[in-house]
N, C-alpha and C positions, 0 to 999 in steps of 0.2 A: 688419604693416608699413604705414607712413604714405607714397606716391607721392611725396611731396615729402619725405621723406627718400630716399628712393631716389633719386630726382632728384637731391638737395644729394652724397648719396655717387658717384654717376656722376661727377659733375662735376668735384671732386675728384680725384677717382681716374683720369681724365683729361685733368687737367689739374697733375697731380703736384704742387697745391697749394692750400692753404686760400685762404692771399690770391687768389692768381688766380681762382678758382669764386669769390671772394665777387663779385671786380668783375662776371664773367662775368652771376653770376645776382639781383646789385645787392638784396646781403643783409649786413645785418650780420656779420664775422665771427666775434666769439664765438658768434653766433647759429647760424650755419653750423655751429661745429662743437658745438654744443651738439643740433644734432638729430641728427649723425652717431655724437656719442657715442651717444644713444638707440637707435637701431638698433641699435650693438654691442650696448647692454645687453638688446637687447629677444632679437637672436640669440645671442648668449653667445658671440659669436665679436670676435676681432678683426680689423676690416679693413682698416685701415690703419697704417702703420708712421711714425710721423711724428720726424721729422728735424729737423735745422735746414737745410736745405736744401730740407724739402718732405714730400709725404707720398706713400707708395708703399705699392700695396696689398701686401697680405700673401695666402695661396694663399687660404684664404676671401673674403679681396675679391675677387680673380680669378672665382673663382664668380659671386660675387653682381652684379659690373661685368658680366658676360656674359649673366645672366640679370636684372637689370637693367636692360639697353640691349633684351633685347628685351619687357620689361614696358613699359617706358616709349614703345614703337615700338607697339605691341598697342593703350595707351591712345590714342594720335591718331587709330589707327587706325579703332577707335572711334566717337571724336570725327565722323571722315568718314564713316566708315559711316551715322550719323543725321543728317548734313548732307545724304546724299545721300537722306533719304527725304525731304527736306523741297524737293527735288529741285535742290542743288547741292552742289560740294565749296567744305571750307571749311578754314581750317588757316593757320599762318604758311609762307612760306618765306624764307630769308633765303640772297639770291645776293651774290656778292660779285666786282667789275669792276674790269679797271683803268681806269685815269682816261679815258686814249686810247678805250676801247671804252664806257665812263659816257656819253659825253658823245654817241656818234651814236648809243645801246641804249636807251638809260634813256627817253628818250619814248615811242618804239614799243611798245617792250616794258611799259611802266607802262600807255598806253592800251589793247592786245588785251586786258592782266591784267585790266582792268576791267570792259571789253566780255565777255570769255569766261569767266572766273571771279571774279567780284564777289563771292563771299562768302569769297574766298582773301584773305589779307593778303601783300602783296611788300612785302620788306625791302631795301632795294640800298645794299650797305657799299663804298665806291671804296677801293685802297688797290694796292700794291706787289703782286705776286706771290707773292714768299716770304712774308708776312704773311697774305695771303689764305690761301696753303695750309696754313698755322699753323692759323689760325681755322677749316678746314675738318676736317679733325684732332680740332680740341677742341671741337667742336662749337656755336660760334658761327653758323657758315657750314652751309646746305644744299649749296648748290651754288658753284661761283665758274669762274671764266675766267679763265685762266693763261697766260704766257706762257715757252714753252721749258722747260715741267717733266716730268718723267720719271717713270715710275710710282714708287710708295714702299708700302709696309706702311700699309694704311689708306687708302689713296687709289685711285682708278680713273680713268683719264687717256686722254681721246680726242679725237683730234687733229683740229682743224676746220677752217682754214683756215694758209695760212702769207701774210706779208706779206713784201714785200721792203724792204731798210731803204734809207736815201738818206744821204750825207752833207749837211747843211743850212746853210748858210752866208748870211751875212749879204748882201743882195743891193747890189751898188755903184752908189751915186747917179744913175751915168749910162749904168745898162745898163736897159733896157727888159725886159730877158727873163726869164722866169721861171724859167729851168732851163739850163745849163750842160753843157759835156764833164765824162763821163762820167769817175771817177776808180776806179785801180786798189785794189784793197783794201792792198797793201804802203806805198801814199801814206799811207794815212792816221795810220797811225804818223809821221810827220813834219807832220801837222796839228795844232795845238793845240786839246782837245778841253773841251767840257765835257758831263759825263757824271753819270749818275747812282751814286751811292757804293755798294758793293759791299753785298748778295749781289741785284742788281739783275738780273732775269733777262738786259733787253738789254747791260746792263754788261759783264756774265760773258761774254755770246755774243760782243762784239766783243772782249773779251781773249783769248778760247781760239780764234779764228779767227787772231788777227793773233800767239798763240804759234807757230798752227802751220807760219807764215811765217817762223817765227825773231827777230817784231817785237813790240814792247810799246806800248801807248799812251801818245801824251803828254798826258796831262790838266792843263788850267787852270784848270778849275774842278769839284768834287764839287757836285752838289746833285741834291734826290731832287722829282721833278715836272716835269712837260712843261712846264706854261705859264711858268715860271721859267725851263728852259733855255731856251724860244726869246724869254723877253726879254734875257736875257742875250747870246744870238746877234744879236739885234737890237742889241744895245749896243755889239756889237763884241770882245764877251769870248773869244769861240773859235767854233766848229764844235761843230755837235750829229750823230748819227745818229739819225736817226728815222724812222718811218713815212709814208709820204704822208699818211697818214689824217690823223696826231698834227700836220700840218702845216697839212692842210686844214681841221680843226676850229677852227683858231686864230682864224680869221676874217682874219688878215692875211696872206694865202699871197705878196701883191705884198712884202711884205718880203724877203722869204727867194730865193737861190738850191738848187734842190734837183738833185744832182747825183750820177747812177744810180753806184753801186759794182759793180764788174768784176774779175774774174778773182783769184777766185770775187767772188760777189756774196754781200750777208748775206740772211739769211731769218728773218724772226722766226715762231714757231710758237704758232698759239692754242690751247689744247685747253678743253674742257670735263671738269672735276673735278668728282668727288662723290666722297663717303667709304662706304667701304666697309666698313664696321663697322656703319651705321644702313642699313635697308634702305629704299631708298624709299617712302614713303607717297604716298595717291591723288592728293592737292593736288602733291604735290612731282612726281610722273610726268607731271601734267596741265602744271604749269610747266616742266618740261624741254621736253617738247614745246614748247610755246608759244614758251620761250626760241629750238632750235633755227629755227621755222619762222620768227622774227623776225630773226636771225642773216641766214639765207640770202634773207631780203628786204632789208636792210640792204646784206650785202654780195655781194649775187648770186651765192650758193651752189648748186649743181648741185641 
């Protein structure tokens, strides 16, 4: 058996499809399945079940997907193991942030990675949530930071900090103040809102809070991206919820009125994912750390 068919069939077989593993592993796709068939033919087994909808392994795939992910876990391992006689670890890792959290991490955490593990390679992909945990899944992603996600089959989910959210509004010409009275969370169903378009982790949270007042939001505008919503709230389009942080980062916090939600208040939850299917490797355990202890220097964690 050839490692990079093994590879090409994991990936696949993970990703429940040809096209997908091609883009993933940036291979031709006849070529892709041209080494997968090879395998079959070399194990005289079939391992995949291929559809017009996609390709699903068959019980012999299931085997070889299992014992595959930990060949392919064995060989990095490897890899680090003879990095570290040469006395570092070495290896990729690819974390994945959302934009809010990209934007105060991504320097810190790129400088210690340099300073502490220079022969490690960081990847840092910015994106949504639900996407991130996608990519985490199918193994694009080592690790990523999530907001408001719940464990699942394949994932392992630990809760790090929670933020509390603000209603954000456009601040009036001839008010000096940066921050306002405080608004009840039942108001804000009666604010016109603009939001990020569903299955948006903060999306979801202020829907399923304001159901459970018996209230629904009224949105003005769908769009997916911080710095978009708050030109928009700049412009006069509606009211955002967001984070202090996602507010502070902007660089124009004198624009904005940011005004605390009450009774109840929202809470956004950060966790730290990893998949749980790939076992950590020496570079990726070395980066977690790393990650965490930049985290709690960032944002003053216990």
């Amino acid at each position: 058996m050839d490692l990079r068919q093994i590879e090409y069939f994991v990936r696949v077989a993970e990703l429940g499809s040809f096209t997908r593993a091609s883009v993933v592993l940036d291979v031709a796709q006849p070529a892709l399945s041209r080494q997968v068939r090879l395998l079959e033919v070399e194990l005289r087994q079939t391992l995949l079940v291929r559809n017009g909808r996609g390709a699903s392994p068959t019980e012999a795939g299931k085997l070889l997907l299992e014992h595959g992910r930990g060949i392919l876990h064995q060989v990095e391992r490897t890899r680090e193991e003879l990095g570290r006689v040469r006395g570092a670890l070495a290896g990729r890792v690819a974390l994945g942030l959302p934009p809010s959290i990209a934007k105060v991490l991504t320097v810190p955490l790129t400088r210690a990675a340099r300073a502490r593990l220079p022969d490690a390679v960081l990847s840092i992909s910015e994106g949504l949530s639900v996407s991130l945990r996608e990519a985490l899944v199918t193994g694009r992603l080592d690790v990523a930071l999530l907001y408001n996600t719940l464990p699942a089959p394949g994932v392992e989910v630990t809760p790090l900090l929670q933020e509390d959210l603000f209603l954000v509004q456009r601040r009036p010409a001839a008010s000096r103040r940066a921050r306002a009275a405080p608004v009840k969370l039942r108001e804000l169903a009666a604010i016109p809102l603009v939001i990020p378009t569903r299955p948006n982790a903060m999306r979801m949270l202020v829907e399923s809070e304001l159901a459970q007042l018996g209230c629904r939001p009224q949105i003005a505008l769908e769009i997916d991206g911080v710095p978009a919503i708050l030109d928009l709230v700049a412009d006069g389009a509606g009211s955002a919820v967001l984070s202090r942080n996602a507010v502070a980062t902007s660089g124009r916090t004198s624009t904005y009125t940011i005004r605390a939600i009450q009774a109840p208040s929202l809470r956004s939850t950060l966790s730290l994912a990893v998949s749980s299917l790939r076992p950590a490797t020496l570079t990726q355990q070395a980066m977690l750390a790393l990650l965490r202890e930049t985290l709690g220097t960032v944002f003053a964690l216990p």
